[in-house]
RODO-2510 file (C-alpha; in nm, 4 decimals, decimal comma):
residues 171
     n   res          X          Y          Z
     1     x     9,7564   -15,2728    11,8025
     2     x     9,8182   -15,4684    12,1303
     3     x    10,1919   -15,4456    12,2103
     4     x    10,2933   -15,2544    11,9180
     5     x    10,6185   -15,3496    11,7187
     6     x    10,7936   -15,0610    11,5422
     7     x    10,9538   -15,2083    11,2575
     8     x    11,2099   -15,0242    11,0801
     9     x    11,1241   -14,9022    10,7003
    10     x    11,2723   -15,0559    10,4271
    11     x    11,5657   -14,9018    10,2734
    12     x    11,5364   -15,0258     9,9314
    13     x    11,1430   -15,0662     9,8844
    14     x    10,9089   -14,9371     9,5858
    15     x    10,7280   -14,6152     9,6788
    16     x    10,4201   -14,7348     9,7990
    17     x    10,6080   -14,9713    10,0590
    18     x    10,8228   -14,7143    10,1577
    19     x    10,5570   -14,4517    10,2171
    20     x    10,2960   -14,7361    10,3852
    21     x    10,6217   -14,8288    10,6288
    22     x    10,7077   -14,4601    10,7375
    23     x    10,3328   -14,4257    10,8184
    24     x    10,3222   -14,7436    11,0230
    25     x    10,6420   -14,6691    11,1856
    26     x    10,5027   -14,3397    11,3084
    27     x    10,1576   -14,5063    11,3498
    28     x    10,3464   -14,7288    11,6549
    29     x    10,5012   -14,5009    11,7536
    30     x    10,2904   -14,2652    11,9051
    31     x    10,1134   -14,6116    12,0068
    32     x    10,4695   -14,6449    12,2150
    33     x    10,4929   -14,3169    12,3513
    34     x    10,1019   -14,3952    12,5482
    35     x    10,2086   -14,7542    12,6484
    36     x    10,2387   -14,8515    13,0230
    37     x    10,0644   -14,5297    13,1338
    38     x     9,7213   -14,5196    13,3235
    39     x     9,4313   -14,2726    13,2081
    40     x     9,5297   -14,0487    13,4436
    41     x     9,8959   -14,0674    13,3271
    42     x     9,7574   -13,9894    12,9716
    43     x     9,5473   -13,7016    13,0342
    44     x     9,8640   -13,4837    13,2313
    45     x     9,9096   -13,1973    13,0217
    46     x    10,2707   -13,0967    13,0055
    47     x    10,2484   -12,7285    13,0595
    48     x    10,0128   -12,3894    13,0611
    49     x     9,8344   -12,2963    12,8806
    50     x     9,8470   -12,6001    12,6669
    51     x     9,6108   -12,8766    12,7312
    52     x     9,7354   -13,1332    12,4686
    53     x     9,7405   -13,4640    12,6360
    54     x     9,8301   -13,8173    12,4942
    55     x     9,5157   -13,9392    12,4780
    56     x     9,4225   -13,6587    12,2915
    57     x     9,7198   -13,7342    12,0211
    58     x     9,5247   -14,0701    11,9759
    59     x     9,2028   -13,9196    11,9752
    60     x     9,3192   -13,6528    11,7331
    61     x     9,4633   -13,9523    11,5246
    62     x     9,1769   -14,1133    11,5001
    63     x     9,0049   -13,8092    11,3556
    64     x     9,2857   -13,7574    11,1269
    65     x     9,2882   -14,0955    10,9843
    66     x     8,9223   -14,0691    10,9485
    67     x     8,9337   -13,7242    10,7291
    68     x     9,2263   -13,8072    10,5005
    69     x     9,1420   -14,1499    10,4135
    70     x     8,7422   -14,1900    10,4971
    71     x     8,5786   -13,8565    10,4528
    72     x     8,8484   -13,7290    10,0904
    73     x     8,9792   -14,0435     9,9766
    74     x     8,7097   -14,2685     9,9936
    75     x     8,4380   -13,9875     9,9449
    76     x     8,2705   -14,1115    10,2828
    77     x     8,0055   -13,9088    10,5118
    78     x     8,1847   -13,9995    10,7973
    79     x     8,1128   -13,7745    11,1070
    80     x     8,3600   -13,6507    11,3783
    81     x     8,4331   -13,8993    11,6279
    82     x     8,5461   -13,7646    11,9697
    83     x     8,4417   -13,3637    11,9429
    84     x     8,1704   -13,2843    11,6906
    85     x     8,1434   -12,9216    11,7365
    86     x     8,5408   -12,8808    11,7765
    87     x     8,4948   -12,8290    11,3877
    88     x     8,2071   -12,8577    11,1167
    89     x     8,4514   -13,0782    10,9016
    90     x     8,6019   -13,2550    11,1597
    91     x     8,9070   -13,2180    11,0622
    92     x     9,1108   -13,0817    11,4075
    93     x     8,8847   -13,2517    11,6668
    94     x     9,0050   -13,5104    11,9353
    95     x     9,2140   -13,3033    12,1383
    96     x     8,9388   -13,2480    12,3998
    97     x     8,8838   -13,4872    12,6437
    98     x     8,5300   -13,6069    12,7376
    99     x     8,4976   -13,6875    13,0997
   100     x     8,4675   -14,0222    13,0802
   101     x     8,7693   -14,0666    12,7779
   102     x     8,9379   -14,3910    12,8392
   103     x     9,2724   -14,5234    12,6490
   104     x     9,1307   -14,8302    12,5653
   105     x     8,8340   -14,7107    12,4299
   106     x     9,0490   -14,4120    12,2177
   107     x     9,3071   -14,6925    12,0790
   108     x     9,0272   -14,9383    11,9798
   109     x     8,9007   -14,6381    11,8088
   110     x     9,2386   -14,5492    11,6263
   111     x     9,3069   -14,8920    11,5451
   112     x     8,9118   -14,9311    11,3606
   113     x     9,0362   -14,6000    11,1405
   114     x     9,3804   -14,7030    11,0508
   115     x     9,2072   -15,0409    10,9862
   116     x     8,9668   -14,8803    10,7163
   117     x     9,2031   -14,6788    10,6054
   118     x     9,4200   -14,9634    10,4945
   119     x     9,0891   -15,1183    10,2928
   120     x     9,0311   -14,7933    10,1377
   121     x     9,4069   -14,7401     9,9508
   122     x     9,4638   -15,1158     9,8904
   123     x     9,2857   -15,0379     9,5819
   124     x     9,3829   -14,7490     9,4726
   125     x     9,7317   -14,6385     9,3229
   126     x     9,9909   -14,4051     9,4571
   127     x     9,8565   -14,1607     9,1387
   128     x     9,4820   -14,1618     9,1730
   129     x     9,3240   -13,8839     9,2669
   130     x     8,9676   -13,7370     9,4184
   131     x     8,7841   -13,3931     9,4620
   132     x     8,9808   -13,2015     9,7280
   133     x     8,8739   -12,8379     9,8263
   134     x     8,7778   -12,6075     9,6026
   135     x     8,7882   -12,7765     9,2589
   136     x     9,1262   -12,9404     9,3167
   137     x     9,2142   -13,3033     9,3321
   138     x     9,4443   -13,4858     9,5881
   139     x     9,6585   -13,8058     9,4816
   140     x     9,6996   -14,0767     9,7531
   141     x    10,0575   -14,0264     9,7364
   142     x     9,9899   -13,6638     9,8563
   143     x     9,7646   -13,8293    10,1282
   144     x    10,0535   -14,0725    10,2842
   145     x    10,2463   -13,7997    10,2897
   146     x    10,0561   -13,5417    10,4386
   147     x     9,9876   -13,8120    10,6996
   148     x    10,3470   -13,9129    10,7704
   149     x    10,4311   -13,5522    10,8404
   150     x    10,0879   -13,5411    11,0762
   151     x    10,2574   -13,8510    11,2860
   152     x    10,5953   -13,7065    11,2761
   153     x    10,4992   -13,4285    11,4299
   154     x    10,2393   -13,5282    11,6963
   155     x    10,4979   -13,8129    11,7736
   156     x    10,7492   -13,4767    11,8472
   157     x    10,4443   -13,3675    12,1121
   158     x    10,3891   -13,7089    12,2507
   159     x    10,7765   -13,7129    12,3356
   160     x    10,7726   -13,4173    12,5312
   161     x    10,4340   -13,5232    12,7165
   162     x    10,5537   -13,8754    12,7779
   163     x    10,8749   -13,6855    12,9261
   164     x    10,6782   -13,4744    13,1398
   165     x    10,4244   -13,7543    13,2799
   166     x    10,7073   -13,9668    13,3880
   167     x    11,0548   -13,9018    13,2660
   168     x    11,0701   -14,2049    12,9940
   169     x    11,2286   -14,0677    12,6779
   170     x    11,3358   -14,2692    12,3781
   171     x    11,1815   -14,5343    12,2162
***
């Protein structure tokens, strides 16, 4: 995802365009909000007691992207990625930051997950479903969804933080 253009979404797509754009859209841009900063830049906090950093927004969206569309979609044994014992599932780790954390490694990360995770629902439709929790089943079209609201609202976080680290808004 090396200089990351946000592309609008289509205004008069199918469905599964339309829900594939707003998750790419949201994808880049939380890709935009950590651009130009240095790993120091990233890890600023933007006020106590929180410590939720940029780089953590990518970790955490690695770990995301690996749940929803590696571990239920695709029925995977995929294991945590960035913080293991954050939780037994996996499902809310990344926000930590391991000492030696580094952007590039975090992004090349991020982009390997949203990379499978584009192999595993080019296959599948918008109305297929698989085991989810306790005897339920999840479509994919619940899964975009979910995931577009996920981005939308971590991009809301990594506006503030980029704010805070040095002032940039927009974008």
């Amino acid at each position: 995802m090396s200089d990351p253009v946000r592309h609008m979404p289509p205004l008069d797509a199918d469905e599964r365009t339309s829900l594939e754009s707003w998750l790419d859209f949201y994808r880049v841009t939380l890709a935009q909000k950590c651009d130009g900063l240095t790993d120091d830049r990233l890890r600023e906090p933007a006020a106590a007691p929180s410590q939720l950093t940029l780089l953590g927004l990518v970790q955490h969206a690695a770990e995301v992207e690996r749940n929803w569309f590696r571990r239920v979609l695709a029925q995977e044994d995929a294991p945590p990625i960035h913080d293991p014992g954050a939780d037994p599932e996996g499902r809310d780790g990344g926000f930590d930051l391991a000492e030696d954390a580094t952007y590039a490694q975090a992004r090349a990360v991020w982009q390997a997950e949203m990379d499978r995770a584009r192999e595993n629902c080019a296959a599948r439709a918008l109305d297929d479903t698989v085991p989810f929790g306790g005897g339920g089943r999840v479509t994919l079209r619940w899964i975009y969804t979910h995931m577009i609201g996920e981005y939308a609202r971590h991009c809301g976080h990594a506006d503030l933080l980029r704010e805070h680290v040095d002032g940039r808004t927009g974008v």
